[in-house]
N, CA, C and O of each residue as an XYZ file, in Angstrom:
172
protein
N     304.812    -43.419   -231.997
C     304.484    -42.450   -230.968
C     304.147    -43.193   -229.680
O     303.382    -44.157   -229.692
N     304.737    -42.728   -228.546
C     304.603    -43.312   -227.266
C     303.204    -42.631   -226.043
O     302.932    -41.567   -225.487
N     302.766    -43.744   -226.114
C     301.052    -42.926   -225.109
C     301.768    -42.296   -223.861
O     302.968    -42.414   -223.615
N     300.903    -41.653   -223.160
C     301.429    -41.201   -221.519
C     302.120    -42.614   -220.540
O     303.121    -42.791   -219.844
N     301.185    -43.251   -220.880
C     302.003    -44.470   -219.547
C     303.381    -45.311   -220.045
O     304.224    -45.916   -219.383
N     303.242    -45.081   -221.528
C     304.828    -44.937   -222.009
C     305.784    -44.144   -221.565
O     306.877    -44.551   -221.171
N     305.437    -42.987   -221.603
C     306.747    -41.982   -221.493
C     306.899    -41.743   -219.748
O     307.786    -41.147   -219.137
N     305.949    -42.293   -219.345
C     305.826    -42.188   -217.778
C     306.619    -43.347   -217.162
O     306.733    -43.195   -215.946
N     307.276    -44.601   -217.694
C     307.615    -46.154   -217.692
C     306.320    -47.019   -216.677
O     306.418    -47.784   -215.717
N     305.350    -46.565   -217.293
C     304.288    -47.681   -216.946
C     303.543    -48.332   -217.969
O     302.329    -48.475   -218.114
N     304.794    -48.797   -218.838
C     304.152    -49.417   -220.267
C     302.898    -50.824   -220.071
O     302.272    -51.379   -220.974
N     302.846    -51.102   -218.575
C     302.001    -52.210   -218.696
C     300.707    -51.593   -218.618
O     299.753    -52.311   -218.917
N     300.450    -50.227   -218.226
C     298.855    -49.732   -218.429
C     298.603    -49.264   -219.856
O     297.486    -48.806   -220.093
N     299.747    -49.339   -221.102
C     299.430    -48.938   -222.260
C     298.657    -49.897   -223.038
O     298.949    -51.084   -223.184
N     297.116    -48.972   -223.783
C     296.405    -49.872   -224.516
C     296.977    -50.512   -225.473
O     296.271    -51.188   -226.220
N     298.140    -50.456   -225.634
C     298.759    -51.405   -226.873
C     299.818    -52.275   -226.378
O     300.650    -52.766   -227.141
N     299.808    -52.470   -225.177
C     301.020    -53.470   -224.334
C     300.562    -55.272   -224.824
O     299.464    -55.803   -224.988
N     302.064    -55.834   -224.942
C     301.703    -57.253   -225.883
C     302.828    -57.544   -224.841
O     303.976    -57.124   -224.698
N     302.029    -58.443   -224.162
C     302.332    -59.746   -223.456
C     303.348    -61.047   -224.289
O     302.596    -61.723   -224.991
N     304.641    -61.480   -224.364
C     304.854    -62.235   -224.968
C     304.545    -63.789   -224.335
O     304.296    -63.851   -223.131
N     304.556    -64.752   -224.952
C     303.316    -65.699   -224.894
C     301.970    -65.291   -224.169
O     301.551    -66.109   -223.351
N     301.248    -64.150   -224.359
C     300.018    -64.115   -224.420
C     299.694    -63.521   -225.721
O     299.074    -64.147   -226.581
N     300.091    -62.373   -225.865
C     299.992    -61.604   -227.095
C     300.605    -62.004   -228.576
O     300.037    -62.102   -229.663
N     302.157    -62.223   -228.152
C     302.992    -62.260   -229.610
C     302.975    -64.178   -229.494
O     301.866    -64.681   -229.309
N     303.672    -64.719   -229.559
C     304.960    -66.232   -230.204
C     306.249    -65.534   -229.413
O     306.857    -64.470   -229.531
N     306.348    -66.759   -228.500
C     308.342    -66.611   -228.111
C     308.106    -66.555   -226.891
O     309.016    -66.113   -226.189
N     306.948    -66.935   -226.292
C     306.925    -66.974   -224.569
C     308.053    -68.514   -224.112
O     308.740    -68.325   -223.108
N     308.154    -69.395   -224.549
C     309.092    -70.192   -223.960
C     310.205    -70.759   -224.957
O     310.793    -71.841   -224.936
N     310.314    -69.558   -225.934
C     311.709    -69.735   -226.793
C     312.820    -69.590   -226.224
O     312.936    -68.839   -225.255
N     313.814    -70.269   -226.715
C     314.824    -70.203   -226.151
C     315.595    -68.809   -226.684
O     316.206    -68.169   -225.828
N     315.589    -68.296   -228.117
C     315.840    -66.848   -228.717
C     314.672    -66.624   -229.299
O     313.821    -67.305   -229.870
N     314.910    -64.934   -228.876
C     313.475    -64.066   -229.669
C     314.121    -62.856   -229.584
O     315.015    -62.415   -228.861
N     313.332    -62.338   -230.667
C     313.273    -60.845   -231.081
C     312.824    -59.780   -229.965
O     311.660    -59.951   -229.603
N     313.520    -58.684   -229.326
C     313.100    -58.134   -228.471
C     313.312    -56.241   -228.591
O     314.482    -55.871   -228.696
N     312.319    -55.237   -228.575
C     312.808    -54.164   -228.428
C     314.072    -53.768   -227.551
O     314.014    -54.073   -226.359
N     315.133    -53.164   -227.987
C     316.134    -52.730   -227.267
C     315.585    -52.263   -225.966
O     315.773    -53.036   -225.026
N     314.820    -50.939   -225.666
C     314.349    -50.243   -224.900
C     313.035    -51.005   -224.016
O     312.260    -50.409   -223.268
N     313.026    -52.063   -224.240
C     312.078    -53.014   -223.298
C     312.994    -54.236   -222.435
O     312.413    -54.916   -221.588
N     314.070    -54.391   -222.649
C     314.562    -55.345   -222.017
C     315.099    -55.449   -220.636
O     315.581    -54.334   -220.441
N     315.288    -56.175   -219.553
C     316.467    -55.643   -218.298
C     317.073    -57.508   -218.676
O     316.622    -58.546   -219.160
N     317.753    -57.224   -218.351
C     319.222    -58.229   -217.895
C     319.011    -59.049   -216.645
O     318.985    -58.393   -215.604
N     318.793    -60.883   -216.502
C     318.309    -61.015   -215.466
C     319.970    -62.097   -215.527
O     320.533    -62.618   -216.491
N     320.348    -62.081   -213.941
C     321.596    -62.842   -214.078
C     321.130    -64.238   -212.843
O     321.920    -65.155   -212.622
């Protein structure tokens, strides 16, 4: 279930927002596991 600042796309004010290398493992991996619906494409 998605809180309000989820469904609003201000997932960084959600009390359950995880920082990768603060929160999870994989802040300076070269591959990691990522939600589909969290990603953008940087070129």
């Amino acid at each position: 279930m998605k809180c309000n600042y989820c469904l609003e796309s201000m997932e960084n004010l959600c009390p359950e927002f995880k920082v990768t290398g603060r929160d999870a493992n994989g802040g300076y991996a070269g591959i990691l596991n990522i939600i589909l619906d969290s990603h953008y494409y940087l070129s």
